[in-house]
C-alpha positions in Angstrom: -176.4 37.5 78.1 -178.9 40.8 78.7 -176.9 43.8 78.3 -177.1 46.7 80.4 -175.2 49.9 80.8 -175.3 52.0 84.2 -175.4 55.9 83.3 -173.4 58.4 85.3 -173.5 62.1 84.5 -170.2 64.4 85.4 -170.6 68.3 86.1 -167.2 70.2 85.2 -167.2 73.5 86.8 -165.2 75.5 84.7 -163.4 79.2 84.5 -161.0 80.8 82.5 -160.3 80.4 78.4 -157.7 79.4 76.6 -154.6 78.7 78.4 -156.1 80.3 81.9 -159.2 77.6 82.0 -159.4 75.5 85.0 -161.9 72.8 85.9 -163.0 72.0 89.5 -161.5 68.6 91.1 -162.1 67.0 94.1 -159.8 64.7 95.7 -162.0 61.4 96.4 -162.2 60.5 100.4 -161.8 57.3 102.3 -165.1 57.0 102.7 -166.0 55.8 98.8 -165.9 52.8 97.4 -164.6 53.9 94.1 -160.7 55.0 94.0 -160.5 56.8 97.0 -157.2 58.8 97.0 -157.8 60.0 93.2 -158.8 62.9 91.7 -161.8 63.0 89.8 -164.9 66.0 88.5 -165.8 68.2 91.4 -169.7 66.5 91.1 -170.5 63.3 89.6 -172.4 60.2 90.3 -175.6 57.6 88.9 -178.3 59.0 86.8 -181.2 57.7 89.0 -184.3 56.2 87.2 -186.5 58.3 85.4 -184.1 60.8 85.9 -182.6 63.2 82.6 -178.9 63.6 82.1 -178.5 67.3 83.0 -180.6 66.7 86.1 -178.6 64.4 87.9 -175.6 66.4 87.2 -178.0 69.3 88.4 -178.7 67.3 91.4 -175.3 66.2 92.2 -173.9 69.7 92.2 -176.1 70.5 94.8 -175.7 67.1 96.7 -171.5 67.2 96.6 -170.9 70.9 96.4 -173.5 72.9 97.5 -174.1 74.7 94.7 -177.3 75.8 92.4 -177.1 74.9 88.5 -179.6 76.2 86.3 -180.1 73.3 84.1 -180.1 76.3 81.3 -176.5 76.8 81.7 -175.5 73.0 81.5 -173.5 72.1 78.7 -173.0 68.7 76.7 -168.9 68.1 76.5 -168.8 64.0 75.9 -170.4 61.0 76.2 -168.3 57.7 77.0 -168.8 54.4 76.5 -166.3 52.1 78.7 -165.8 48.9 80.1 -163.0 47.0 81.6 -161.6 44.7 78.5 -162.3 41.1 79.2 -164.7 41.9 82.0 -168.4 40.0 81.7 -169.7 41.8 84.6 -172.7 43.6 83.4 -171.8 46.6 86.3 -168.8 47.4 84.1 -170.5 48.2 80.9 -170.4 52.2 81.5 -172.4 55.1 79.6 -170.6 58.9 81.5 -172.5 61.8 80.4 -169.5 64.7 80.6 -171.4 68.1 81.2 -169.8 71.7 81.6 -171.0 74.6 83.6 -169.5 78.0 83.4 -172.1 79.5 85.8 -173.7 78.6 89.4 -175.1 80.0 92.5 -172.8 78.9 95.8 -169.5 78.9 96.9 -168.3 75.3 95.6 -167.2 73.0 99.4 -167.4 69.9 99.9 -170.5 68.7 101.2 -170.0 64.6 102.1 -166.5 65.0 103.8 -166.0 61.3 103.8 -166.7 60.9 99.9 -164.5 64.5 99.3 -161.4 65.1 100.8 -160.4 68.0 99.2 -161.4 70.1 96.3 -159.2 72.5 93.8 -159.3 74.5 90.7 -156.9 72.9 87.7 -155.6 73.6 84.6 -156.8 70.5 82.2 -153.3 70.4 80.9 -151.9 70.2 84.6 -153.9 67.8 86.5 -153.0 66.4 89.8 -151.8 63.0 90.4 -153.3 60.3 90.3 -156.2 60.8 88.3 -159.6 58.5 88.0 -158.7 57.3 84.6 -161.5 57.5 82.3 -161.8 61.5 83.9 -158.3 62.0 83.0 -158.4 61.2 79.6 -161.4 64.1 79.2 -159.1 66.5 80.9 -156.4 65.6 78.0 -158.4 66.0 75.3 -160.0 68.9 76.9 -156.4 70.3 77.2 -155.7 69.1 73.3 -158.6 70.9 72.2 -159.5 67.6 70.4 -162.6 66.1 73.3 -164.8 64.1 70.8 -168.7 63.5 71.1 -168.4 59.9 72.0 -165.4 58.4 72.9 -165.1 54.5 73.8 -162.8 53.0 76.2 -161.7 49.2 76.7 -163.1 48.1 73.8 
């Protein structure tokens, strides 16, 4: 079987320290085809080909929210490997690139209404329900203090 792995890079806005931090959520729409009704990072989505980590998240920022991101202020938080356990479909063998940014130019708003029904400012250690999974499990470890360099999920 060829192995492949479809990249995705997420952009956490975040504000605050220490107890006060708070990340920027959207509440997914009707509109995508990927747990619509959940929670998940304000901007996020496919690393296109030929296209760098931080510049899809770059691009995405501005695509979702409306908002500039100097690639400069970009940081790495996690990479995760995941698939669905048991699952031989090669579309489920995940590589997320989990990125921070503490600065931008823009008011964040929702720029695809249909994919983004809502977007909020949360604590990691008080997300709202219900939560894309894999995203979820960053926010508790970013709340624990604990978020490893790669973590691996379904395996």
């Amino acid at each position: 079987m060829t192995f492949s792995v479809i990249p995705a890079a997420y952009l956490l806005l975040m504000r605050g320290t220490g107890p006060e931090l708070e990340v920027l959520l959207q509440l997914r729409g009707s509109g995508t085809s990927f747990m619509a009704g959940h929670w998940a990072c304000g901007a996020a989505g496919h690393v296109e080909y030929g296209e760098s980590v931080v510049a899809a998240a770059v691009r995405e920022a501005g695509e979702e929210l409306g908002i500039e991101v100097d690639p400069r202020d970009v940081t790495p938080l996690c990479s995760v490997q995941r698939t669905l356990p048991g699952c031989a479909d090669p579309v489920e063998q995940r590589v997320d690139f989990f990125l921070t940014a503490r600065r931008w130019s823009g008011d964040p708003s929702p720029r695809e209404p249909a994919k983004c029904a809502e977007l909020g400012w949360f604590r990691p250690s008080s997300p709202p329900a219900p939560m894309v999974p894999h995203e979820g499990r960053i926010l508790e470890l970013l709340a624990a203090g604990t978020v490893p360099p790669i973590l691996s999920i379904g395996f």
